[in-house]
C-alpha positions in Angstrom: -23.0 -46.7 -73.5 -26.0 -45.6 -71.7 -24.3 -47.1 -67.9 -20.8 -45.5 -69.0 -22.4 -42.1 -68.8 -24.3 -42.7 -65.1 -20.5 -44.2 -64.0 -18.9 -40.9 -65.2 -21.1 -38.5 -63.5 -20.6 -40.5 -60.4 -17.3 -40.2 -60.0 -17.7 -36.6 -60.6 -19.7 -36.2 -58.1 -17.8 -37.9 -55.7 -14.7 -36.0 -56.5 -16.7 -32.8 -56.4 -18.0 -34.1 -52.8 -13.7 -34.9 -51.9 -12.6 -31.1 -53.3 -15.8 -29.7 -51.2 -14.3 -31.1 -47.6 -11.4 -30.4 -48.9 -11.7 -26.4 -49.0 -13.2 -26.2 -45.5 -11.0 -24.4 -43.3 -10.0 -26.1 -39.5 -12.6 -24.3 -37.7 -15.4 -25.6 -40.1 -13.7 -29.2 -40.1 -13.8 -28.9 -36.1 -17.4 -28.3 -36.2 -18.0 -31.5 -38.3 -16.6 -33.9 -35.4 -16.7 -34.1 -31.5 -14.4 -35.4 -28.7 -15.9 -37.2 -25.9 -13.5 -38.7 -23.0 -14.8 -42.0 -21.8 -13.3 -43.6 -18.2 -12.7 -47.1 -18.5 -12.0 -47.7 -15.0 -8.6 -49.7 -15.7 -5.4 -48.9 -17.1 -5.2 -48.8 -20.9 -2.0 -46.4 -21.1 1.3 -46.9 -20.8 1.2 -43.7 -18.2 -0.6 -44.7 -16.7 -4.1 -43.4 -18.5 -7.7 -44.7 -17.3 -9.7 -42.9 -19.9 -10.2 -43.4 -23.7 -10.5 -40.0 -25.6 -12.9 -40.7 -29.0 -12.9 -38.2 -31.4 -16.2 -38.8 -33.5 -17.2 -37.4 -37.3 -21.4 -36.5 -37.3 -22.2 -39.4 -39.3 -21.0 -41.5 -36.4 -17.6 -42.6 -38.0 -14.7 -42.9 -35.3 -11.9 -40.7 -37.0 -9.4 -41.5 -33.9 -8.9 -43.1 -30.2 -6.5 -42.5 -27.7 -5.3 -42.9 -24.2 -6.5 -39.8 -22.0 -5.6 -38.9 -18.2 -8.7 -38.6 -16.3 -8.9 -35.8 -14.0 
């Protein structure tokens, strides 16, 4: 019964962890990631775009990619 315990405060945690990120509000959420513009030097949009805009979480986890205009 011993492992059912250990498996149950797990989870507890982890859903402790979820409701934690959860309650941040959009300016602490926008400090937890970073957006960095990368020029590919070719056409990747359909405008036209020859940039790649990355937005990255601080564990290194790329949350989403898109086509960007390069200035």
């Amino acid at each position: 019964m011993r492992g059912g315990a250990v498996l149950a405060e797990r989870t507890a945690t982890r859903s402790t962890e979820r409701a934690g990120a959860a309650a941040l509000t959009p300016q602490a959420r926008a400090a937890l990631r970073a957006a960095k513009v990368v020029d590919v030097e070719r056409r990747v949009g359909t405008r036209g775009e020859t940039g790649v805009r990355v937005i990255v979480s601080n564990d290194g986890r790329i949350i989403n990619a898109f086509p960007a205009r390069i200035p």
